[in-house]
C-alpha positions as CSV (number, residue, x, y, z in Angstrom):
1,X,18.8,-10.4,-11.2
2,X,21.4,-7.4,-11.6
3,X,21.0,-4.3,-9.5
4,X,20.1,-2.3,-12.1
5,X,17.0,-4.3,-13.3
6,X,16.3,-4.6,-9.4
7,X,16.3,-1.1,-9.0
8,X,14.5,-0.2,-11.7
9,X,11.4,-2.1,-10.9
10,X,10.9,0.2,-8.1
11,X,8.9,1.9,-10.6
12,X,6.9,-0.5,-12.6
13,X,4.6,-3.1,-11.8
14,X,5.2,-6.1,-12.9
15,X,8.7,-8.3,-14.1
16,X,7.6,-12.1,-15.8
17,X,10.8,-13.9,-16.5
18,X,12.6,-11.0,-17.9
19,X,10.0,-8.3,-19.3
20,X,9.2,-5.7,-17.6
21,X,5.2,-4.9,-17.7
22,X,4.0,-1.2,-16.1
23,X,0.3,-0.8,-15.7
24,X,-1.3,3.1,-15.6
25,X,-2.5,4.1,-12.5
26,X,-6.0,2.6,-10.9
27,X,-9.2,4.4,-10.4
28,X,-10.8,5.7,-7.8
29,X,-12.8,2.6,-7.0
30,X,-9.5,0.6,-7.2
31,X,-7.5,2.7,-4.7
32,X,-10.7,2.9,-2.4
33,X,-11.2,-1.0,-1.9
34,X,-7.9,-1.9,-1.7
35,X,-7.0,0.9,1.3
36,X,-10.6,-0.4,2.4
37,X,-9.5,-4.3,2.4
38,X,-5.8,-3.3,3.9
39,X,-7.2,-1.2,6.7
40,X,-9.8,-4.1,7.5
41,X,-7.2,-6.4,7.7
42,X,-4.4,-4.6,9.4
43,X,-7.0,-3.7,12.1
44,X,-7.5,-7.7,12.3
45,X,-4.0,-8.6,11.9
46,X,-2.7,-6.5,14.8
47,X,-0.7,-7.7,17.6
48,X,0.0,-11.1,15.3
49,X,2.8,-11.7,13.3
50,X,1.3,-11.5,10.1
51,X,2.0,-8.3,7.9
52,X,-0.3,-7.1,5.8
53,X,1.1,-4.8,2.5
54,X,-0.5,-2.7,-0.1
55,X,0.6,-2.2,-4.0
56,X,4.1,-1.1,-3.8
57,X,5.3,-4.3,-2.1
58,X,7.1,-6.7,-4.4
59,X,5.9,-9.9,-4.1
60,X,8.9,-12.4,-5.9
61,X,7.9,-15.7,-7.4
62,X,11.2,-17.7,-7.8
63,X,9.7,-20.4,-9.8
64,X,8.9,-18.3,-12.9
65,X,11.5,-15.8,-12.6
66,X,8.8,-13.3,-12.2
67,X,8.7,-10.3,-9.3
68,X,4.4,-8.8,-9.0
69,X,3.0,-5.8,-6.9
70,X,-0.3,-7.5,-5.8
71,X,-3.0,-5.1,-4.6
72,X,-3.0,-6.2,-1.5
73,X,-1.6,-9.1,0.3
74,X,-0.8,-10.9,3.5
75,X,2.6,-12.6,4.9
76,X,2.7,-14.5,8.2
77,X,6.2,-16.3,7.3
78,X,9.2,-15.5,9.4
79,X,11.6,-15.4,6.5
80,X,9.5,-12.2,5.0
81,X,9.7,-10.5,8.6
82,X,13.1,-10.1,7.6
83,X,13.1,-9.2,3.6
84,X,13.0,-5.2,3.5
85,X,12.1,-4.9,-0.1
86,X,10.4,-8.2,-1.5
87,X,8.2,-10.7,0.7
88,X,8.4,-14.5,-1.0
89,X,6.2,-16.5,1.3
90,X,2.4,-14.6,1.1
91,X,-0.6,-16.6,2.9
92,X,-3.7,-14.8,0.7
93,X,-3.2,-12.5,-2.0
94,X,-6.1,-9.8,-2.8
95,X,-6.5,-8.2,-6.6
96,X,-9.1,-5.3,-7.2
97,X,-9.9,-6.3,-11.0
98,X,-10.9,-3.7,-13.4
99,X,-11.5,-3.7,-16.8
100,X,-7.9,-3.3,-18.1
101,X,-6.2,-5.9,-15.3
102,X,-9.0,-8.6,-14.8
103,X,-7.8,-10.8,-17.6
104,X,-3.9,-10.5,-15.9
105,X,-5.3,-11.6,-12.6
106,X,-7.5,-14.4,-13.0
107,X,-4.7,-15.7,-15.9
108,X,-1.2,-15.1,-15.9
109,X,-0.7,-14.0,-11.9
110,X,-3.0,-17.0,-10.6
111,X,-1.1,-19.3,-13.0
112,X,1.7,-18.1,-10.9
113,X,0.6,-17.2,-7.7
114,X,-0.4,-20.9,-7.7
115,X,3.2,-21.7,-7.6
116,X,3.8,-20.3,-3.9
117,X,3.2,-23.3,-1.4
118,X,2.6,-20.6,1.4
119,X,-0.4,-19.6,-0.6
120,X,-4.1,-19.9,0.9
121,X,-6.3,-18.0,-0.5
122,X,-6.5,-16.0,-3.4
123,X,-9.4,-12.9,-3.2
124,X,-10.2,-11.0,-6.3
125,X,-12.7,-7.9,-5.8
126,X,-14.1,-6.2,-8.3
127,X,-14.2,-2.4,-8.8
128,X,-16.9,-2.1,-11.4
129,X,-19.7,-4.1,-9.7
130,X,-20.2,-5.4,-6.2
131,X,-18.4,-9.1,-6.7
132,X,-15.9,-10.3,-4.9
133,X,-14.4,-14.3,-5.4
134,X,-12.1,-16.2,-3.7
135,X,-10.1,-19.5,-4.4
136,X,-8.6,-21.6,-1.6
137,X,-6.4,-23.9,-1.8
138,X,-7.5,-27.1,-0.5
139,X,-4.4,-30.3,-0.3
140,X,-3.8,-29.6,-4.3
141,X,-6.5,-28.3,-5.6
142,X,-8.3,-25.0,-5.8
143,X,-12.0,-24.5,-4.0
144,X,-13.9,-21.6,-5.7
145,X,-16.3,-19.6,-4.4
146,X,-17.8,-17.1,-5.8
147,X,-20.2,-14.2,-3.0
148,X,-23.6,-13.3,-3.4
149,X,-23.3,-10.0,-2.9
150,X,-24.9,-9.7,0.6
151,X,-22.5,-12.6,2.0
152,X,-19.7,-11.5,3.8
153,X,-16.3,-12.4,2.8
154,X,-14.3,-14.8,4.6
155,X,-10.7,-15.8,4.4
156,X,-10.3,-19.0,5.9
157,X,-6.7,-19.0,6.7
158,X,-6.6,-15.7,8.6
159,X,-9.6,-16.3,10.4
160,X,-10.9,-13.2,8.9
161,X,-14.3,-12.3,7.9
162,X,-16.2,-8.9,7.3
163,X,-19.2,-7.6,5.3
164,X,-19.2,-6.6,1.4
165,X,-20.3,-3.1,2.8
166,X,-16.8,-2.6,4.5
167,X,-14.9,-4.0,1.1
168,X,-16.9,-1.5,-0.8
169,X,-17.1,1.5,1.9
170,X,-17.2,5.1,-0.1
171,X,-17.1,3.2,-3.7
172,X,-19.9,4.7,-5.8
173,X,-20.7,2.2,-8.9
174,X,-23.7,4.8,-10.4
175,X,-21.2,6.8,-10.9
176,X,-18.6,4.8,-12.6
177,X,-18.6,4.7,-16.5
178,X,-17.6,1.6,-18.8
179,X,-14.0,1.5,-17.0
């Protein structure tokens, strides 16, 4: 990839084997549960040597030639320690879906995101509605498991677990519209 396309994607969102995808900017909701999940997760992850990073980290997929900005997501590989501007290597991968990016998430960038073999668990939260999901990976395959809305999440490979409450801390859903 040449500088110039490098540098460029500074400011857009998403590069799949050579076009360039920008997304508009996320709600309210959006920004609130994925500073929520980060700050619930740095606050775990401290003192470890697992990073946790938040949208404008470039995550690079060799494989399919592709470079994403997940919402959220969490490297514990040494390699990455040392990458300034990309990470390669993530362990879980969180997306906030909404209603113009859920389709891209559960599709396209799990098609790909299934491709990393550092890859545990894959967290998607929604921002209209109080459901969150996650897949992990089990040998090959793929567990699914959808939350009751009560249950708290857990993320097996980080040892991690909190309540929906904290995920969805200052998120409002009367007040959101058909977004």
């Amino acid at each position: 990839m040449s500088h110039v396309v490098n540098s460029y994607l500074i400011s857009v969102t998403d590069y799949l084997a050579g076009e360039v995808f920008t997304m508009a900017g996320a709600s309210e909701e959006h920004v609130t549960i994925a500073g929520n999940i980060f700050a619930l997760l740095r606050s775990h992850l401290r003192g470890c040597a697992c990073r946790v990073y938040i949208a404008d980290m470039k995550l690079h997929i060799a494989t399919a030639n592709s470079f994403f900005y997940p919402d959220v997501f969490v490297t514990c590989d040494t390699a990455d320690a040392r990458e300034r501007q990309l990470k390669r290597a993530p362990t879980v991968i969180i997306e906030v879906l909404s209603k113009t990016t859920e389709n891209d998430d559960r599709g396209i960038k799990f098609a790909h995101y299934r491709q990393l073999p550092n890859l545990r668990d894959y967290v998607l939260i929604d921002s209209r509605r109080r459901a969150i999901e996650i897949y992990s990976r089990q040998d090959n395959d793929w567990l699914f498991q959808p939350l009751a809305s009560d249950a708290p999440l857990v993320i097996p490979s980080l040892q991690f677990s909190c309540r929906a409450d904290q995920v969805y801390e200052d998120v409002q859903f009367a007040l959101l519209d058909d977004n």
